[in-house]
GULOTI-99382 format. One record per residue (C-alpha): residue in three letters; chain; x, z, y. Coordinates in steps of 0.05 Angstrom, whole numbers, m for minus. Layout:
# GULOTI-99382
PT residu chaine     xx     zz     yy
PT    ALA      A      X      Z      Y
...
***
This chain:
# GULOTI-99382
PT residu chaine     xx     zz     yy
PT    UNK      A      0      0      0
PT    UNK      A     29    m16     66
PT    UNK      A     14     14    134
PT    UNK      A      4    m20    191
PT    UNK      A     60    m38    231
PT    UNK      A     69    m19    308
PT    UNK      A     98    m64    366
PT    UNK      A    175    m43    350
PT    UNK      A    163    m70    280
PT    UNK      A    159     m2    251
PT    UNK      A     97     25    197
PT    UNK      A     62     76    229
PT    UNK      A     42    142    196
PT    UNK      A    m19    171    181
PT    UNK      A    m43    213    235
PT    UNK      A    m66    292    213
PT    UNK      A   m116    329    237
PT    UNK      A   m176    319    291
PT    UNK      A   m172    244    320
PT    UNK      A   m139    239    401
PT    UNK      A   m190    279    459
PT    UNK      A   m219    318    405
PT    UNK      A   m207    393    396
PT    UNK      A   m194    434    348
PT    UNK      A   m256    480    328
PT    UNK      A   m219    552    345
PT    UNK      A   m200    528    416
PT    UNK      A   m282    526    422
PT    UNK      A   m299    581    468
PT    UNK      A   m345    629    444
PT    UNK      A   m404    654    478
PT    UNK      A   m408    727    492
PT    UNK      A   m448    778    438
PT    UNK      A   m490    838    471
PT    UNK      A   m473    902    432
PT    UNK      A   m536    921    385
PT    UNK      A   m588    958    415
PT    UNK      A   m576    928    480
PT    UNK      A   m639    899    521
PT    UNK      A   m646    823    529
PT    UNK      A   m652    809    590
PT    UNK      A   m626    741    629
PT    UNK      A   m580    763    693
PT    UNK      A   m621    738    750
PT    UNK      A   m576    735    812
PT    UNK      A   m594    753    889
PT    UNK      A   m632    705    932
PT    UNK      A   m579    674    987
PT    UNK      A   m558    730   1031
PT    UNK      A   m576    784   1002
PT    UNK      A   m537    833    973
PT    UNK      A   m525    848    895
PT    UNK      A   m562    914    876
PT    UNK      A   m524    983    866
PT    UNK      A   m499   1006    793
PT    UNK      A   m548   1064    788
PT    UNK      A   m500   1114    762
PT    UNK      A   m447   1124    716
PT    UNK      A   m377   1136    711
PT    UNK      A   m337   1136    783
PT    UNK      A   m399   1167    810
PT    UNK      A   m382   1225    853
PT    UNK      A   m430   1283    874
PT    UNK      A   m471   1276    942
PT    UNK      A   m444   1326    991
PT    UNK      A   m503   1379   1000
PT    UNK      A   m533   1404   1067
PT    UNK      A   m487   1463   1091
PT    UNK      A   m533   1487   1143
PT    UNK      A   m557   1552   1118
PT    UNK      A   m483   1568   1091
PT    UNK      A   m450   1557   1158
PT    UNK      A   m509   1594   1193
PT    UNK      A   m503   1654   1145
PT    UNK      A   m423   1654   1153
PT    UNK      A   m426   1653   1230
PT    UNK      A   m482   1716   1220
PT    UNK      A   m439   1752   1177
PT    UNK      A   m375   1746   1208
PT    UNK      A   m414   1768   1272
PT    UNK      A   m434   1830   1230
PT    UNK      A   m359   1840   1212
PT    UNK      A   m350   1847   1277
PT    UNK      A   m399   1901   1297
PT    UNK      A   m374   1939   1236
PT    UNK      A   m302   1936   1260
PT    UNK      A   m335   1962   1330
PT    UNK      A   m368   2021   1291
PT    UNK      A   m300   2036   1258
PT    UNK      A   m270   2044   1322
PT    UNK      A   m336   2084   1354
PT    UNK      A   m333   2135   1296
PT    UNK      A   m257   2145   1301
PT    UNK      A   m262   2158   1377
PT    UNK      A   m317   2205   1359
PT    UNK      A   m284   2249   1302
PT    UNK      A   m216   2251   1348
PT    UNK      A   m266   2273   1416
PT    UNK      A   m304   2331   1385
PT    UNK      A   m259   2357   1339
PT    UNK      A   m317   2388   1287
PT    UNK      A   m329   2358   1217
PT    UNK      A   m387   2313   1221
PT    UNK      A   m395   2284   1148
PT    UNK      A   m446   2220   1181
PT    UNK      A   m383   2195   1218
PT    UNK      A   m341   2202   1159
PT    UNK      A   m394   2159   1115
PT    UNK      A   m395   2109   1178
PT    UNK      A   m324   2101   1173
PT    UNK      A   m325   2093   1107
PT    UNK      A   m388   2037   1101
PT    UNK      A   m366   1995   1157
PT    UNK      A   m303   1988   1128
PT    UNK      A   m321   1956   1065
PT    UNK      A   m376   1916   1110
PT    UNK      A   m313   1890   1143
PT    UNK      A   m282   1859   1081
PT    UNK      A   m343   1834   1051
PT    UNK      A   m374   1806   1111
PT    UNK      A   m311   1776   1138
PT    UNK      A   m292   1744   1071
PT    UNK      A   m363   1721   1054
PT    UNK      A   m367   1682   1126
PT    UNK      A   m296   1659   1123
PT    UNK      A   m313   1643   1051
PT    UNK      A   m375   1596   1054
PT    UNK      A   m345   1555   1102
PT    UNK      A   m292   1534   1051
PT    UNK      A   m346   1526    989
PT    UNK      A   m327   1596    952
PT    UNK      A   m388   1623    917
PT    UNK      A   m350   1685    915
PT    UNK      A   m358   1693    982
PT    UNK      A   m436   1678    978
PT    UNK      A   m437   1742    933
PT    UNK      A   m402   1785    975
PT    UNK      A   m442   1766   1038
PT    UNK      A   m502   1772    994
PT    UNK      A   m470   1847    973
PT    UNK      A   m454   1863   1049
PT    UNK      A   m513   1853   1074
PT    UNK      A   m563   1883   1027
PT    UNK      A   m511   1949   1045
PT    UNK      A   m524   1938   1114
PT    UNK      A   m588   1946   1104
PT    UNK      A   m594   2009   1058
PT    UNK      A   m549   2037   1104
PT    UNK      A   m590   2039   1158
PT    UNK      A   m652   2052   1131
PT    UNK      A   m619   2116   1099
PT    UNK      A   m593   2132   1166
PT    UNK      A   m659   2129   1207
PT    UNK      A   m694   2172   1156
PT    UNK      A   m637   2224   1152
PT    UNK      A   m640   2224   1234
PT    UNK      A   m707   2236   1231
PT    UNK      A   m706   2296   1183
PT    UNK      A   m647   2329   1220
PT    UNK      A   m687   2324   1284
PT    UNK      A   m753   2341   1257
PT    UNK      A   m776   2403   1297
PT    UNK      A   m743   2400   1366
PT    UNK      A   m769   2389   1424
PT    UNK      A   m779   2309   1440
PT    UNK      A   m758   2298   1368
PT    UNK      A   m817   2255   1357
PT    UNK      A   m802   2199   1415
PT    UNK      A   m728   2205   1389
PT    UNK      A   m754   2193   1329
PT    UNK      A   m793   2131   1352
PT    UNK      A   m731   2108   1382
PT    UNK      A   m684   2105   1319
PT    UNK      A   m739   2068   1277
PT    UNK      A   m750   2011   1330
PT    UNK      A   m672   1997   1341
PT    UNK      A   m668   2004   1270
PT    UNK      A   m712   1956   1260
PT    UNK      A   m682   1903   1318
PT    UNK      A   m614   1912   1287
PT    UNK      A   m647   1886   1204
PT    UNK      A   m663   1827   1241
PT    UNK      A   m597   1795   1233
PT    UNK      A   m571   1826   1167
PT    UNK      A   m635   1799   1127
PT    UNK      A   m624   1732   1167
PT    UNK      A   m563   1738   1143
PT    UNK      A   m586   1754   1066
PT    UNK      A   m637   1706   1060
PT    UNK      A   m596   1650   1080
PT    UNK      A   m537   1671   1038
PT    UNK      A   m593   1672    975
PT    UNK      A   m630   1606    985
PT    UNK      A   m617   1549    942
PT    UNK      A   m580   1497    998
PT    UNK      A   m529   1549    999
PT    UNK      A   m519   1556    926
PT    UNK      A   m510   1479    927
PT    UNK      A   m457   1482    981
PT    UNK      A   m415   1539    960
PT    UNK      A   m420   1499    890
PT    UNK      A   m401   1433    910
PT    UNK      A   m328   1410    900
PT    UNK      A   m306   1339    947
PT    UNK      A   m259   1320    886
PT    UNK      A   m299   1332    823
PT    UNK      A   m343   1271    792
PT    UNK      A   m413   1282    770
PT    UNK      A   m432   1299    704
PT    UNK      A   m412   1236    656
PT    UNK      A   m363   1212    710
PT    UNK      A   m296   1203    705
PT    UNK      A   m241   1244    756
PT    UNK      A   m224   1210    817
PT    UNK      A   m164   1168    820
PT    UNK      A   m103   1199    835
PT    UNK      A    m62   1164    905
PT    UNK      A      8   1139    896
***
């Protein structure tokens, strides 16, 4: 059998494989699979100018930064209050060193406002900067503040019951008692509400739940 001969004079050989233009069937390309389980539907895109919808969630997505209004509020009110207790510190001391006697209430005031001081000044300090800690101890301080004085308006009152005027004295102490709860239950209910919890809660850096961490600069 002889083959056929090209212009050189030369047989040519028999060619192998797929004839010239066509390709071979792996270099095909293969249209993509969905995984099973997934829903069939066709990808519609966006009318001209407008813009491709949001992914609705999942990984990457970061948590929404909560109102702090109530938090800042309720640290301004409490560091206010560590101030007036660092006032009533200083009141009590000038009073035990400018009479001399033992008076146990002054003693007990010193004592009070100076845990009020730490607690209030670390729980206003502290919800600025997201500590929950902090909400606890201005939630503490404040619910102290308020014990405190009720239990000093009624022990004023029984130490004064029988004297003369005693009963407009009395009167006194229970309405400035009661002008001076105004700001520490302020204070407590803000600290206790749930925008607060949120804030003190939320961390800038930390993904939501199902997310993945955020990407680190180089």
């Amino acid at each position: 059998m002889t083959y056929p001969q090209n212009p050189q004079g030369q047989p040519q050989q028999p060619q192998s494989g797929p004839f010239p233009g066509q390709q071979y069937p792996a270099s095909q390309p293969t249209p993509a699979q969905p995984y099973p389980g997934a829903p069939q539907q066709p990808f519609a895109p966006p009318a001209a100018g407008q813009p491709y919808p949001a992914y609705p969630g999942g990984p990457g997505m970061y948590q929404q930064k909560p109102n702090g209004a109530t938090a800042i509020i309720a640290g301004i009110l409490a560091i206010i209050g560590g101030i007036f207790a660092i006032i009533s510190v200083i009141v009590a001391v000038v009073a035990i060193s400018a009479i001399h006697v033992t008076v146990w209430q002054l003693y007990a005031s010193i004592v009070v406002n100076a845990v009020l001081v730490g607690l209030l000044f670390f729980g206003g300090i502290g919800l600025f900067l997201h500590k929950p800690a902090a909400r606890l101890c201005t939630i503490i301080g404040c619910g102290l503040v308020i014990v405190y004085t009720v239990l000093s308006g009624i022990l004023a009152g029984v130490m004064t019951a029988g004297y003369s005027g005693s009963a407009r004295l009395l009167g006194a102490g229970i309405g400035g008692a009661l002008i001076g709860l105004i700001p520490p239950i302020a204070t407590l209910v803000l600290a206790i509400v749930k925008p607060t919890a949120d804030w003190v809660n939320y961390r800038p850096d930390a993904p939501a739940q199902g997310g993945y961490p955020a990407p680190q600069g180089w």
